[in-house]
PyMOL Python script that loads the backbone (N, CA, C, O; Angstrom):
from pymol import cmd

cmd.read_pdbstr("""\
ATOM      1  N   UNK A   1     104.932 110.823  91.924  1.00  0.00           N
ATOM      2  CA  UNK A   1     104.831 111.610  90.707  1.00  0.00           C
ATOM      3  C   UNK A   1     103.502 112.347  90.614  1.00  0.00           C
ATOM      4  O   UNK A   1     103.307 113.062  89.631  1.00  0.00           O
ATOM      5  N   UNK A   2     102.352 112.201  91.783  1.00  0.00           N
ATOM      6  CA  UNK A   2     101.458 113.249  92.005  1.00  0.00           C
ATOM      7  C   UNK A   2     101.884 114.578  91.749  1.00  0.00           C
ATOM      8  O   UNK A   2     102.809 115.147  92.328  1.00  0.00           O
ATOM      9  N   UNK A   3     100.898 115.216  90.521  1.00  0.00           N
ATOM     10  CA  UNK A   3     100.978 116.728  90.449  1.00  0.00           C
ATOM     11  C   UNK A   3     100.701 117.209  91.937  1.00  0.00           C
ATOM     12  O   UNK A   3     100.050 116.461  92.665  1.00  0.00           O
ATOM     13  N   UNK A   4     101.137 118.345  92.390  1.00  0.00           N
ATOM     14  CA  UNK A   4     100.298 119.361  93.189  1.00  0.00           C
ATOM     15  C   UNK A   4     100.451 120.574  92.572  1.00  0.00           C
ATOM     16  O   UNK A   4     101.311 120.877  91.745  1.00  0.00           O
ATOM     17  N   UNK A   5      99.367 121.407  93.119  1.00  0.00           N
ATOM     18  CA  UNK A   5      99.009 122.815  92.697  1.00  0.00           C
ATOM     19  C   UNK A   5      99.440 123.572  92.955  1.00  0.00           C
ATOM     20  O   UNK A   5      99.333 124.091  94.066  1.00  0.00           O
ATOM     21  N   UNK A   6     100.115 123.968  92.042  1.00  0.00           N
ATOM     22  CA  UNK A   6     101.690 124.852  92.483  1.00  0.00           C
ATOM     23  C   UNK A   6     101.133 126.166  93.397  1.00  0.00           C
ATOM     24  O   UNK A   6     102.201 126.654  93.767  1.00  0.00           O
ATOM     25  N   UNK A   7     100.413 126.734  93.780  1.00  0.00           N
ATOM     26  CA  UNK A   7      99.584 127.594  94.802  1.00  0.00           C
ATOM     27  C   UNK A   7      99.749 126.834  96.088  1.00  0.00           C
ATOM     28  O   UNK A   7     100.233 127.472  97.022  1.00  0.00           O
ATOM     29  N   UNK A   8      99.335 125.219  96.349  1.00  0.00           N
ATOM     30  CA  UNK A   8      99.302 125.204  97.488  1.00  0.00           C
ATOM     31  C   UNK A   8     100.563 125.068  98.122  1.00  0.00           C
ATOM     32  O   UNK A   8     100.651 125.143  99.348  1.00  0.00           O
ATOM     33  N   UNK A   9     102.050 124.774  97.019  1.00  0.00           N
ATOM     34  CA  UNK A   9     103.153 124.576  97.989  1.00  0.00           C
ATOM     35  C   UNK A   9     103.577 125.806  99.230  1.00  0.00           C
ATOM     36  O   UNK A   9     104.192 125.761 100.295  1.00  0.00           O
ATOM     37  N   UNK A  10     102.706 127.162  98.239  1.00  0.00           N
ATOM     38  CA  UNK A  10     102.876 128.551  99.045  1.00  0.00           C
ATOM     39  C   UNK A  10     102.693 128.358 100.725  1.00  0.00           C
ATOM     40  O   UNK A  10     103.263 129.045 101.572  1.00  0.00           O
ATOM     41  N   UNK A  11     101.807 127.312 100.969  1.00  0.00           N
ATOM     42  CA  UNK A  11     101.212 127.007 102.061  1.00  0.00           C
ATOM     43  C   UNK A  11     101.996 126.216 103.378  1.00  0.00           C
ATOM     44  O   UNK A  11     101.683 125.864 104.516  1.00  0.00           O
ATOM     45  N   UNK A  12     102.984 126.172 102.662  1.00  0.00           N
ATOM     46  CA  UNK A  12     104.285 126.010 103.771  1.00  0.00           C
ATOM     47  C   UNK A  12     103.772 124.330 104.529  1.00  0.00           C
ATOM     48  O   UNK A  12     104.156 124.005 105.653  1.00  0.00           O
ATOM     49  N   UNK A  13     103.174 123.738 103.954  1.00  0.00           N
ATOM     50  CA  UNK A  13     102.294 122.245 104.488  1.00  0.00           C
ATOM     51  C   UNK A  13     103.533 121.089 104.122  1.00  0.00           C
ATOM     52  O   UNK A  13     104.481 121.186 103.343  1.00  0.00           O
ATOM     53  N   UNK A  14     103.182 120.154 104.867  1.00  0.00           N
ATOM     54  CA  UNK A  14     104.613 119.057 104.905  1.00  0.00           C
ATOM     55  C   UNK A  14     104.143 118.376 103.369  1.00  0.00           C
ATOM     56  O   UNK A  14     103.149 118.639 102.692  1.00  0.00           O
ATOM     57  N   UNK A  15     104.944 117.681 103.181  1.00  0.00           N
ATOM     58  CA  UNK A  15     104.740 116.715 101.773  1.00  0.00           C
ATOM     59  C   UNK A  15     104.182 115.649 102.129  1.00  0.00           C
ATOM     60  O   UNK A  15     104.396 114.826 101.239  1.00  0.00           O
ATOM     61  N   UNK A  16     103.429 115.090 103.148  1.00  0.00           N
ATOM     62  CA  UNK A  16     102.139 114.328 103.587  1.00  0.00           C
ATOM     63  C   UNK A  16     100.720 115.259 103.683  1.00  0.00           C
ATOM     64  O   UNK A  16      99.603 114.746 103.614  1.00  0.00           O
ATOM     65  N   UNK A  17     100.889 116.314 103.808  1.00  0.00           N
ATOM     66  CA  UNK A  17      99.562 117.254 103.804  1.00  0.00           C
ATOM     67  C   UNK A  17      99.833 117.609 102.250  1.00  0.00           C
ATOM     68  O   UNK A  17      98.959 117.194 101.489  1.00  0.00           O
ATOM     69  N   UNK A  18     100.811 118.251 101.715  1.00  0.00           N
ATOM     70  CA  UNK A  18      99.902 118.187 100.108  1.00  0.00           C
ATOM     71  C   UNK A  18      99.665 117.189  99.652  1.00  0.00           C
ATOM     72  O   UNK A  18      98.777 117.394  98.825  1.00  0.00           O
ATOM     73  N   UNK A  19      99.977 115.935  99.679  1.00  0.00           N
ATOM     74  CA  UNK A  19      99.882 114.723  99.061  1.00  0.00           C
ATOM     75  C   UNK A  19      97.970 114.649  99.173  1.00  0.00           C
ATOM     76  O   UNK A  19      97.028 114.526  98.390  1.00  0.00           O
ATOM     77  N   UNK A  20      98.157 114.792 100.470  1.00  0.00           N
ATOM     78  CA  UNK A  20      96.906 114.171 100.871  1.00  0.00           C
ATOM     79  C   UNK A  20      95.807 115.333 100.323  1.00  0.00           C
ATOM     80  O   UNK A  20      94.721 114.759 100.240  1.00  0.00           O
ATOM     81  N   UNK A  21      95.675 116.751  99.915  1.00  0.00           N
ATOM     82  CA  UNK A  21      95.406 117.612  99.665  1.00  0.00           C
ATOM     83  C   UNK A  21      95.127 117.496  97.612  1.00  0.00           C
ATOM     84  O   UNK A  21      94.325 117.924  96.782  1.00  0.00           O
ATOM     85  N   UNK A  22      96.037 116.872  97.641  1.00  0.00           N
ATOM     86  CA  UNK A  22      96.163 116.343  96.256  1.00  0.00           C
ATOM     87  C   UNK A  22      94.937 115.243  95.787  1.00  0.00           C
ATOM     88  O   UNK A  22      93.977 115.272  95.017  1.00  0.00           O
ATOM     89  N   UNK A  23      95.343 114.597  96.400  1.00  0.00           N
ATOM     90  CA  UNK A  23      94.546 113.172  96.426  1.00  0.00           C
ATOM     91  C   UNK A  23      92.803 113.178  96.729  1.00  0.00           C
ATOM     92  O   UNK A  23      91.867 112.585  96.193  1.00  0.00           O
ATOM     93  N   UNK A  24      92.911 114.251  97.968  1.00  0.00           N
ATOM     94  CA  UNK A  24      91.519 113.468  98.890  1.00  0.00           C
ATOM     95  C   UNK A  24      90.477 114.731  98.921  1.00  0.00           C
ATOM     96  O   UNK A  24      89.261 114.620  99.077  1.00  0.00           O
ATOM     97  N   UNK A  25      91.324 116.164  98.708  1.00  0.00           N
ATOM     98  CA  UNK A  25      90.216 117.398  99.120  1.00  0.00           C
ATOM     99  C   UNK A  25      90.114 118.187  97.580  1.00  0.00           C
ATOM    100  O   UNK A  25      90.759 118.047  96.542  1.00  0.00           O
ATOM    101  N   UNK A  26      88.766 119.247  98.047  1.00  0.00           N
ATOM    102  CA  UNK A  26      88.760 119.970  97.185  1.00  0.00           C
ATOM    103  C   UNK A  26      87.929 120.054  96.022  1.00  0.00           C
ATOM    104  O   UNK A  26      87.411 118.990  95.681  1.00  0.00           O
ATOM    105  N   UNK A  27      87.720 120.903  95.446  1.00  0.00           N
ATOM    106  CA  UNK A  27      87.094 120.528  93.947  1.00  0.00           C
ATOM    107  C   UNK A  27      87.481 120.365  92.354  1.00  0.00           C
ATOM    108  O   UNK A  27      86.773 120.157  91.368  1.00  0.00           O
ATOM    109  N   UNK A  28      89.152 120.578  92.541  1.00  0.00           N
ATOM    110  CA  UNK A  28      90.013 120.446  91.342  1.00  0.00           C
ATOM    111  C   UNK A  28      89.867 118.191  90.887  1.00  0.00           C
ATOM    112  O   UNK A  28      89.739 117.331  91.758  1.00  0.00           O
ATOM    113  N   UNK A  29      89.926 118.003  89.821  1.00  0.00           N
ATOM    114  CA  UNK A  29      90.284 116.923  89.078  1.00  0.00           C
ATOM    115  C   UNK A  29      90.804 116.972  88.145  1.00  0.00           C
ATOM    116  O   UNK A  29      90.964 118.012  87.506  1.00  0.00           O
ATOM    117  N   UNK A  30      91.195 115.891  87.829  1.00  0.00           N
ATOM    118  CA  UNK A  30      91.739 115.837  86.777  1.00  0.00           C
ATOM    119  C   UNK A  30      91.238 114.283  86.076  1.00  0.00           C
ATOM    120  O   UNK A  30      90.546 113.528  86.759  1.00  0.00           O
ATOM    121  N   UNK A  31      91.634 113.921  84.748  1.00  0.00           N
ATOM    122  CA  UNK A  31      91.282 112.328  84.189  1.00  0.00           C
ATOM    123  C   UNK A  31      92.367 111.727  84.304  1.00  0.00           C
ATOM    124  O   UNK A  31      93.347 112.463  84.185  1.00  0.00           O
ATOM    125  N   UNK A  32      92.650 110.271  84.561  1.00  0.00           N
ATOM    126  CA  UNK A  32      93.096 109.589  85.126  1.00  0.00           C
ATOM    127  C   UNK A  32      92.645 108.560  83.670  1.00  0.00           C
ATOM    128  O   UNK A  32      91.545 108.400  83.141  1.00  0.00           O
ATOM    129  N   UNK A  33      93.872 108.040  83.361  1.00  0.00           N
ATOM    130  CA  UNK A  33      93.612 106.507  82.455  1.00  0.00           C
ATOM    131  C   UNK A  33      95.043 105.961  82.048  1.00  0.00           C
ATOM    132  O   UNK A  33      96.179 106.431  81.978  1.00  0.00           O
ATOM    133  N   UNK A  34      94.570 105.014  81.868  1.00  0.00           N
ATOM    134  CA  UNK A  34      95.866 103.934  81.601  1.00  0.00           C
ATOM    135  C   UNK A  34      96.102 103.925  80.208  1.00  0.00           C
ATOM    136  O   UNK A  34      95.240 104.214  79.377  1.00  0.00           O
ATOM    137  N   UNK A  35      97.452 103.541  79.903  1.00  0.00           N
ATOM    138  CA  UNK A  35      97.869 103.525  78.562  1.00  0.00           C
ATOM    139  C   UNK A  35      99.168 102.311  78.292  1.00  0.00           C
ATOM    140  O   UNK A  35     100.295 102.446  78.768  1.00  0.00           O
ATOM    141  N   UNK A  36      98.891 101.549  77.741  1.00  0.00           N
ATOM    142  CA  UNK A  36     100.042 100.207  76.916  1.00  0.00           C
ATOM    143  C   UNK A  36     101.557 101.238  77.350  1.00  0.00           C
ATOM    144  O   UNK A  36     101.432 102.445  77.143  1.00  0.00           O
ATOM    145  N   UNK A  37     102.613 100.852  77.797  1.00  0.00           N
ATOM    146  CA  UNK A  37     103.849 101.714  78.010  1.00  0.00           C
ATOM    147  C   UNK A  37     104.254 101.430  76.315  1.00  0.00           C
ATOM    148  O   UNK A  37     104.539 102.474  75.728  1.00  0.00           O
ATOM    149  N   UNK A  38     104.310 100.253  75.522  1.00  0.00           N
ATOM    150  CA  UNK A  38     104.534 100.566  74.434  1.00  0.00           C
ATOM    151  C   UNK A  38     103.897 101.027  73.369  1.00  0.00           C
ATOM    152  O   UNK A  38     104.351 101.009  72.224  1.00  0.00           O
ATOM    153  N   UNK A  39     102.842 101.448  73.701  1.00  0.00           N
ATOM    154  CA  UNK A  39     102.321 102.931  72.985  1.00  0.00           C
ATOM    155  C   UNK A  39     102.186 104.343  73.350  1.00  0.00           C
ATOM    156  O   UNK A  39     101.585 105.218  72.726  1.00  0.00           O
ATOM    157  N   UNK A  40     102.648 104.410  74.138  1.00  0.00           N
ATOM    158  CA  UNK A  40     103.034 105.759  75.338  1.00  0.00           C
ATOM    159  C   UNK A  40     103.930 106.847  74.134  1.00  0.00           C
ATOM    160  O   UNK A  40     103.515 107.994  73.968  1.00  0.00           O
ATOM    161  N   UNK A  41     104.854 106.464  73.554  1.00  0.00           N
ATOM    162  CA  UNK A  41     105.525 107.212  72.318  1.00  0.00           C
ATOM    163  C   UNK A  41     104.730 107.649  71.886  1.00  0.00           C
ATOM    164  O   UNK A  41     104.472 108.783  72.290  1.00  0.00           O
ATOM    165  N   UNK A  42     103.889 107.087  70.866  1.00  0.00           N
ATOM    166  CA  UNK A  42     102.733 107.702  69.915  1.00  0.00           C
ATOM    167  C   UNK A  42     102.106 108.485  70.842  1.00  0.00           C
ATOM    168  O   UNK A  42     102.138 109.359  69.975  1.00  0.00           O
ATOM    169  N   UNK A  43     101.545 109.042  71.801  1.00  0.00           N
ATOM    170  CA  UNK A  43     100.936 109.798  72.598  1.00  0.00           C
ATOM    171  C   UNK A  43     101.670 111.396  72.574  1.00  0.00           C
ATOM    172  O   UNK A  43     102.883 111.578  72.481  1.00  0.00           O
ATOM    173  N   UNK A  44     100.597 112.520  72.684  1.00  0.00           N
ATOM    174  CA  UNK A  44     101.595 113.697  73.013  1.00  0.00           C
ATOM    175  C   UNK A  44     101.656 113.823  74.407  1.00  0.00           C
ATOM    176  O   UNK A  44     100.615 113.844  75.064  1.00  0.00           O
ATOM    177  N   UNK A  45     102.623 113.898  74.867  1.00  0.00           N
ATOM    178  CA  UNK A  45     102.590 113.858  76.685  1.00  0.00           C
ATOM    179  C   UNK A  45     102.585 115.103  77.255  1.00  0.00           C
ATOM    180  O   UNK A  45     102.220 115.375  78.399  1.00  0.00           O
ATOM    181  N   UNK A  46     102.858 115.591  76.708  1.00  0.00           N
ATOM    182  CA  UNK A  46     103.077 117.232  76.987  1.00  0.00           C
ATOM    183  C   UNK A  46     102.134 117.778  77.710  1.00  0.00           C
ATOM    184  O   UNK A  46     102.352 118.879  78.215  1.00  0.00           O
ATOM    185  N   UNK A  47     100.909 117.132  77.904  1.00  0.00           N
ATOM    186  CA  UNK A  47      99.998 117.344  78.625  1.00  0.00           C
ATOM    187  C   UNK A  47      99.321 117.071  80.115  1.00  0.00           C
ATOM    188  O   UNK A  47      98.516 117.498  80.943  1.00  0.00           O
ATOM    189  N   UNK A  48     100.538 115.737  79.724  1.00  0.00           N
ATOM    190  CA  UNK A  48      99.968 114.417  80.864  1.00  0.00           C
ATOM    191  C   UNK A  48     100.854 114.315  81.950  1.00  0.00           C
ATOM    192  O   UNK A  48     101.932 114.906  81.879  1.00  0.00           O
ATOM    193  N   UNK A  49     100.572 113.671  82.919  1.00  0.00           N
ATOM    194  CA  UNK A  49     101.652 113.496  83.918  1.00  0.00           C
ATOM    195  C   UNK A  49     101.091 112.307  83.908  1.00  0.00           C
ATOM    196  O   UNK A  49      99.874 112.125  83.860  1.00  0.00           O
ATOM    197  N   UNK A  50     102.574 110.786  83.985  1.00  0.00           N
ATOM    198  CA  UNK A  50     102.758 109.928  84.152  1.00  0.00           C
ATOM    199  C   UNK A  50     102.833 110.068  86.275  1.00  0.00           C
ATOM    200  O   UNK A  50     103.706 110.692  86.879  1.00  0.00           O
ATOM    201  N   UNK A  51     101.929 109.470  86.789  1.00  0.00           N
ATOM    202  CA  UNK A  51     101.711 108.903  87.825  1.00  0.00           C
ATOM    203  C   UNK A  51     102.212 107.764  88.532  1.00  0.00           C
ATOM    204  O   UNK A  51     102.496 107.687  89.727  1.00  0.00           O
ATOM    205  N   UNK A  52     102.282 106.886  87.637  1.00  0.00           N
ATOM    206  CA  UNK A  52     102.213 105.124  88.501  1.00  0.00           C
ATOM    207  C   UNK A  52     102.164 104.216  87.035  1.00  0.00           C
ATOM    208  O   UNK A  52     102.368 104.580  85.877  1.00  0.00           O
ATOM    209  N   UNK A  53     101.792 102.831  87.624  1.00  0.00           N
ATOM    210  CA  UNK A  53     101.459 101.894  86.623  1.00  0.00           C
ATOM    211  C   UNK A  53     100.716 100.864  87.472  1.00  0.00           C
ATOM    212  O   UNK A  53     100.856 100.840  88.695  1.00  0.00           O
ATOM    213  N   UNK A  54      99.872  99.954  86.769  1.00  0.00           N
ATOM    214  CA  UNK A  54      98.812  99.597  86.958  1.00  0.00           C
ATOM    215  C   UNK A  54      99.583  97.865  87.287  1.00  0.00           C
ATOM    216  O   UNK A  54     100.154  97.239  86.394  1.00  0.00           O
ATOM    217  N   UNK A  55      99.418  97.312  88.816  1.00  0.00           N
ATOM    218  CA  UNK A  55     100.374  95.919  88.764  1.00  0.00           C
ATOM    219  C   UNK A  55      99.501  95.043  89.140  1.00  0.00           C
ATOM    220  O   UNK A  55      98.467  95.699  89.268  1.00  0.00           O
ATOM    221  N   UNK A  56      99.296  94.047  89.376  1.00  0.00           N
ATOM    222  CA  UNK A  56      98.920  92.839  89.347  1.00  0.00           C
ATOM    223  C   UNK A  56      97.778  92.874  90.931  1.00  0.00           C
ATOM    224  O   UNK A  56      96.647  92.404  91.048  1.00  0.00           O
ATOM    225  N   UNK A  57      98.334  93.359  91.604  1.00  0.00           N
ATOM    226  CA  UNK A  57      97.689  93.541  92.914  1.00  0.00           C
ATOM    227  C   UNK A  57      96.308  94.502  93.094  1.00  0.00           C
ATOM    228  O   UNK A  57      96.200  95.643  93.542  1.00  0.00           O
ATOM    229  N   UNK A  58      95.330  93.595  92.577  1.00  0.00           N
ATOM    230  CA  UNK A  58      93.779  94.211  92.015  1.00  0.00           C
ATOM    231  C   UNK A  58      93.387  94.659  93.669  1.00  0.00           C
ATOM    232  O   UNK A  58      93.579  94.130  94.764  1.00  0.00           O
ATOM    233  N   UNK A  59      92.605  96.180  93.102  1.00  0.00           N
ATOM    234  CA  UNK A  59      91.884  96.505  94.239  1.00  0.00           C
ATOM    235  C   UNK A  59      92.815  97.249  95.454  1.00  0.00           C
ATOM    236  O   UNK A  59      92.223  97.877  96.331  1.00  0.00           O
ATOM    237  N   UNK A  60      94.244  97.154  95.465  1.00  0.00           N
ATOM    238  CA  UNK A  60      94.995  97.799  96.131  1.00  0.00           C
ATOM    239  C   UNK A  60      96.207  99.276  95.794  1.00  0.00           C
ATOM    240  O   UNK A  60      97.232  99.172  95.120  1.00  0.00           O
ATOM    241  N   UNK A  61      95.838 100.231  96.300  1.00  0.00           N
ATOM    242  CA  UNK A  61      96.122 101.193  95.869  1.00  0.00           C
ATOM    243  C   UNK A  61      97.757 101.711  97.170  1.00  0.00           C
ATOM    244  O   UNK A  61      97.716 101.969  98.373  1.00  0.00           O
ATOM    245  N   UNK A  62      98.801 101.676  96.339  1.00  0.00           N
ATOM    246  CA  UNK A  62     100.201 101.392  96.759  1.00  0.00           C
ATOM    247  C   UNK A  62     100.824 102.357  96.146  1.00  0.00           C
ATOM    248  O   UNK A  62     100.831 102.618  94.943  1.00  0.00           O
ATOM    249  N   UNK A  63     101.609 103.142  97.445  1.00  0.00           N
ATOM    250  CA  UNK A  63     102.314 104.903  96.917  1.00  0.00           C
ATOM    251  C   UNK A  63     103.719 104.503  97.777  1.00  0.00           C
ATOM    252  O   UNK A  63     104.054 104.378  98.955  1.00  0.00           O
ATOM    253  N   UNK A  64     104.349 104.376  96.372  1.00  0.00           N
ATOM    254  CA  UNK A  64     105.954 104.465  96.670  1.00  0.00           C
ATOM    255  C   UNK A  64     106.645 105.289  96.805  1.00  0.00           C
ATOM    256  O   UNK A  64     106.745 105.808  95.694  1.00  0.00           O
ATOM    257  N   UNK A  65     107.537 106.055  97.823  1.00  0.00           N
ATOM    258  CA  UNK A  65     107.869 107.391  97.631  1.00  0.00           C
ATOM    259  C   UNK A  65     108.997 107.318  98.461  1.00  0.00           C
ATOM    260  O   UNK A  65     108.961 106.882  99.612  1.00  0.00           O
ATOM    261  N   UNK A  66     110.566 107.975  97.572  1.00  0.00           N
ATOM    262  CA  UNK A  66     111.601 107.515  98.742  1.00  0.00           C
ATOM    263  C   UNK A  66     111.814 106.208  99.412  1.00  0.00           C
ATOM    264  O   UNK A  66     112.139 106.003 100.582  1.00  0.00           O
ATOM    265  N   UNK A  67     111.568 105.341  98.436  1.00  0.00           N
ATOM    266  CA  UNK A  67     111.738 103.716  98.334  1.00  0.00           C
ATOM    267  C   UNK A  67     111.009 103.183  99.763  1.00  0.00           C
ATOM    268  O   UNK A  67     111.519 102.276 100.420  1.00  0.00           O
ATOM    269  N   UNK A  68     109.643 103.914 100.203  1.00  0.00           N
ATOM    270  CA  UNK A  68     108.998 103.800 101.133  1.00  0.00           C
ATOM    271  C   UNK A  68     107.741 103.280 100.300  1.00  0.00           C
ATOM    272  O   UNK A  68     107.449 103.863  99.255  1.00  0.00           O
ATOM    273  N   UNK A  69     106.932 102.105 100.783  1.00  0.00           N
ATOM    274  CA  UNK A  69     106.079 101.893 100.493  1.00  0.00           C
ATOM    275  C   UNK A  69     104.843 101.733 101.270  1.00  0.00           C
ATOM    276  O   UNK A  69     105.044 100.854 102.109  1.00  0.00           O
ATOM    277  N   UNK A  70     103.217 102.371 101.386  1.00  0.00           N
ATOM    278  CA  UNK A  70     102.088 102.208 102.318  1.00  0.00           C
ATOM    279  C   UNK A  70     101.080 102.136 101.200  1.00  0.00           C
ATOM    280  O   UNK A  70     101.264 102.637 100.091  1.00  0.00           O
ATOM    281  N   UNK A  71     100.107 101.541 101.535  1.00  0.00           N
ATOM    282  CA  UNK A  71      98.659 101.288 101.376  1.00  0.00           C
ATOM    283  C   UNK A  71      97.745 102.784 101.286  1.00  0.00           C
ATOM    284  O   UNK A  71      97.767 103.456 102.317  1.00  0.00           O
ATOM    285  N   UNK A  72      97.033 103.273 100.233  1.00  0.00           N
ATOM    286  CA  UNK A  72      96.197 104.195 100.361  1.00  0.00           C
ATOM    287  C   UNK A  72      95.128 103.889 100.573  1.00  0.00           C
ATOM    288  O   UNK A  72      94.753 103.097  99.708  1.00  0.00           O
ATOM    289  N   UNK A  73      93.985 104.206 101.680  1.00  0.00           N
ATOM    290  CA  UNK A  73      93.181 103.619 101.069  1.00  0.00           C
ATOM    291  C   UNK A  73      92.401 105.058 101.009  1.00  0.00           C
ATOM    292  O   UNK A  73      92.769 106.143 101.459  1.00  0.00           O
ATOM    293  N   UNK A  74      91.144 104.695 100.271  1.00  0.00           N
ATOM    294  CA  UNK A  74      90.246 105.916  98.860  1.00  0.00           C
ATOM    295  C   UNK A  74      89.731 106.661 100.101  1.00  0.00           C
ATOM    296  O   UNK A  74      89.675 105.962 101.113  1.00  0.00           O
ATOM    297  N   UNK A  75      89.416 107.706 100.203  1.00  0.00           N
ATOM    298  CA  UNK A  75      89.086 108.953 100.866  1.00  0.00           C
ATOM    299  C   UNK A  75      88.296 109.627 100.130  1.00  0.00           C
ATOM    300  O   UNK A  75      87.734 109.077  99.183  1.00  0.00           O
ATOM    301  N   UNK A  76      88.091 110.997 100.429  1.00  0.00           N
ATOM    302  CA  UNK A  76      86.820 112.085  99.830  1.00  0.00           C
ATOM    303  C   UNK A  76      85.894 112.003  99.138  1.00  0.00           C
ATOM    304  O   UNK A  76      85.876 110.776  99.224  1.00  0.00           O
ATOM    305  N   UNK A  77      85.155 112.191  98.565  1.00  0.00           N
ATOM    306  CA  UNK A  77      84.096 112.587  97.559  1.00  0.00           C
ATOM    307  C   UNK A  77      83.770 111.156  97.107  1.00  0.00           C
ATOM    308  O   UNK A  77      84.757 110.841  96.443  1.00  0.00           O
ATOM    309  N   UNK A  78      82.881 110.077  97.109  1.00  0.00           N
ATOM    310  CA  UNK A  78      83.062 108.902  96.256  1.00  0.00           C
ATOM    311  C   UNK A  78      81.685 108.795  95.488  1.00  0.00           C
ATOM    312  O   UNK A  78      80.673 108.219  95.885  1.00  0.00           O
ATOM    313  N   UNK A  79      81.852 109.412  94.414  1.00  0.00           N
ATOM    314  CA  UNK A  79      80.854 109.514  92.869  1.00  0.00           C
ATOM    315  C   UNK A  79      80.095 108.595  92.818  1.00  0.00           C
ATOM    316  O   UNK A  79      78.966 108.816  92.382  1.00  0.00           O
ATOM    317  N   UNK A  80      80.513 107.074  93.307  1.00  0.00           N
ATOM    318  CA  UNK A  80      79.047 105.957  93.143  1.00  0.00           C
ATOM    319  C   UNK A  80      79.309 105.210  94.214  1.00  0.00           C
ATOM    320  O   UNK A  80      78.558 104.284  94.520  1.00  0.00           O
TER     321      UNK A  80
END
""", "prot")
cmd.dss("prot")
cmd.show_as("cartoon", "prot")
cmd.util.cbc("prot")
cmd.orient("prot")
């Protein structure tokens, strides 16, 4: 459920290169935060893109896609 930038699909790149294009390069961001699913209603979403959810397995970052599951691990730019 990663956004990509609707410009780069122009780029004719497989759906493992935008992913990763998404994720790891560049200077676009966006904010990222968690929210109670049963307060998710009260929220305007219209803004947001629902991503993932946050599971029990601390410290491991897990991309399901096409009932395929791998390990990410953190790449590009790391702020601290």
């Amino acid at each position: 459920k990663i956004p990509v930038e609707k410009k780069l699909k122009g780029l004719k790149l497989s759906a493992d290169d935008l992913l990763a294009l998404a994720m790891n390069g560049g200077e676009d961001y966006v904010l990222l935060f968690t929210a109670d699913k049963k307060k998710i209603s009260t929220l305007n979403l219209s803004s947001f893109f629902e991503i993932g959810e946050v599971t029990a397995n601390v410290g491991v970052i897990e991309l399901i896609s096409d009932g395929q599951q791998r390990i990410l691990e953190p790449k590009g730019y790391r702020h601290f």
